[in-house]
Residue, then its C-alpha position, 0 to 999 in steps of 0.5 A: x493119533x487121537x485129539x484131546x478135547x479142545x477144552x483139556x489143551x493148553x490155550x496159547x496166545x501170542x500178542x505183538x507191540x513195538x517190534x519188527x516181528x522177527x520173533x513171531x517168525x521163529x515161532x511161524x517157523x516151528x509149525x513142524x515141531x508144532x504140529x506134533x503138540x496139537x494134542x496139548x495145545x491150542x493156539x487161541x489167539x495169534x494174529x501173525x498166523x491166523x485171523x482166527x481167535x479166541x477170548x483168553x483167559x490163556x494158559x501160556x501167553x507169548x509177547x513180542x515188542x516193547x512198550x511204547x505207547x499209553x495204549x500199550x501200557x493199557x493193554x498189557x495190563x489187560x493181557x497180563x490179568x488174561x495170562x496164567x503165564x506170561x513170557x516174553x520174547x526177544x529184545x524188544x519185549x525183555x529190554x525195549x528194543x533198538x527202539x530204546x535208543x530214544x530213551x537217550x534222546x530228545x523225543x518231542x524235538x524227533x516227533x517235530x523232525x519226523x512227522x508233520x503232524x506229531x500232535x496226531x500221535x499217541x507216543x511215550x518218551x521211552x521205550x521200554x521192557x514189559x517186565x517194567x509194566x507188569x510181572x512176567x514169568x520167564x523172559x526169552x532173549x534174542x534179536x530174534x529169539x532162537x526157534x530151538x529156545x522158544x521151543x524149549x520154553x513151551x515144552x517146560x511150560x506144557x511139562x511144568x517145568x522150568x526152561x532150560x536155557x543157557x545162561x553162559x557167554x557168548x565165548x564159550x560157544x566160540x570156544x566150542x565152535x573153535x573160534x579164535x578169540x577176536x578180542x585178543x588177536x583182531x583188538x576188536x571190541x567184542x561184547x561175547x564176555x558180557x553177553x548171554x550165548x544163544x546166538x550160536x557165536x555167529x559173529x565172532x567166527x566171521x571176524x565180527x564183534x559180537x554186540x550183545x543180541x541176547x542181552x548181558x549174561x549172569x554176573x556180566x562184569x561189564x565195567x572192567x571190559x569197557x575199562x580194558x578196551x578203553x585203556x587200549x584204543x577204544x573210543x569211549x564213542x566206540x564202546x558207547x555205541x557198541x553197548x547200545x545196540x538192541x539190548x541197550x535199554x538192558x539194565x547192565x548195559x544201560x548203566x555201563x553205556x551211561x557211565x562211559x558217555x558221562x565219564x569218558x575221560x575217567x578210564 
């Protein structure tokens, strides 16, 4: 197979802030599927698989985690101005992570707490998205993200395309999978109505509520599913904490969550 020049492939780069590192593993995990795109692309700049790099600019840039730090702020600013496209991977990088659950509390009062010596540390009250710093031009969810998906993105990429990826909620992957709805026969607070597929339904076909990895679906009606668990049994505790997950700092679920917390009464 021949090689193109290395200045006619697509340069990628992957950069990493607050997160686990769940996502740049499903990409580690694509290096079969990978190796077939060495004609196309170049990974410039990714320090999880190499301490090679490369100074950008870059054509495709991958981000995992959120901002949580002032430093972050700067430097994604920097990425970003070093990005042709910028994609954002997983629920850290589209929704600010578990992490976010700081958003809702007391941050200096948890520094105090935790460290011994809080004045050393450089940290922002919040957790948050990289869309909420700089524009991104596809964001990618998941906690983590599916290795399928991120390859569907790249190839659109490479093909200058849009990406095709799913939109729908998680029931209908449990319809699919033939999975009995949870929600109706185990009166369980399932999040599968208002949550994007892309998981595969996993939870729901072992008798587990789904809680939200990929993030609110499109047109998730979110405020008449907290109302109906609500009206049969479920605590507004229940609902708020099932809401406030990895994807809690997501917008529909940050304002539902907000709703029942400061109305519990209400429903």
């Amino acid at each position: 197979m021949s090689h193109l020049p290395s200045k006619e492939k697509k340069r990628l780069a992957v950069f990493k802030f607050a997160s686990c590192d769940g996502c740049q593993l499903s990409l580690l995990s694509c290096e079969d599927e990978l190796l077939a795109l060495t004609d196309k692309l170049e990974i410039a700049h990714f320090l999880e698989a190499s301490s090679r790099t490369l100074p950008g600019p870059f054509d495709l840039t991958l981000v995992e985690g959120s901002v949580s730090t002032n430093e972050d702020v700067d430097r994604i600013h920097e990425i970003r101005r070093q990005s042709r496209v910028l994609v954002t991977i997983g629920a850290c990088a589209t929704a600010g992570g578990i992490q976010s659950l700081r958003n809702w509390a007391d941050h200096e009062e948890y520094l105090q707490y935790v460290y011994p010596h809080p004045e050393y540390l450089d940290s922002l009250a919040t957790s948050t998205a990289i869309s909420d710093h700089v524009p991104v031009e596809f964001e990618l969810r998941g906690c983590p993200i599916d290795k399928h998906q991120l390859l569907e993105v790249i190839l659109a990429f490479l093909n200058e395309r849009r990406p095709n990826i799913p939109s729908h909620s998680v029931c209908l992957d449990c319809k699919r999978r033939g999975t009995i709805c949870i929600a109706v026969t185990e009166d369980q607070p399932c999040l599968g109505p208002i949550t994007q597929a892309g998981c595969g339904a996993i939870c729901p076909a072992y008798h587990r509520a789904c809680y939200g990895c990929f993030g609110p679906c499109a047109q998730a009606n979110t405020a008449s599913l907290s109302d109906q668990y609500l009206n049969q049994g479920t605590t507004a505790m229940q609902m708020v904490h099932q809401l406030r997950n990895m994807n809690a700092g997501a917008r529909l679920f940050q304002i539902e969550s907000d709703r029942i917390e400061n109305n519990p009464s209400s429903n």
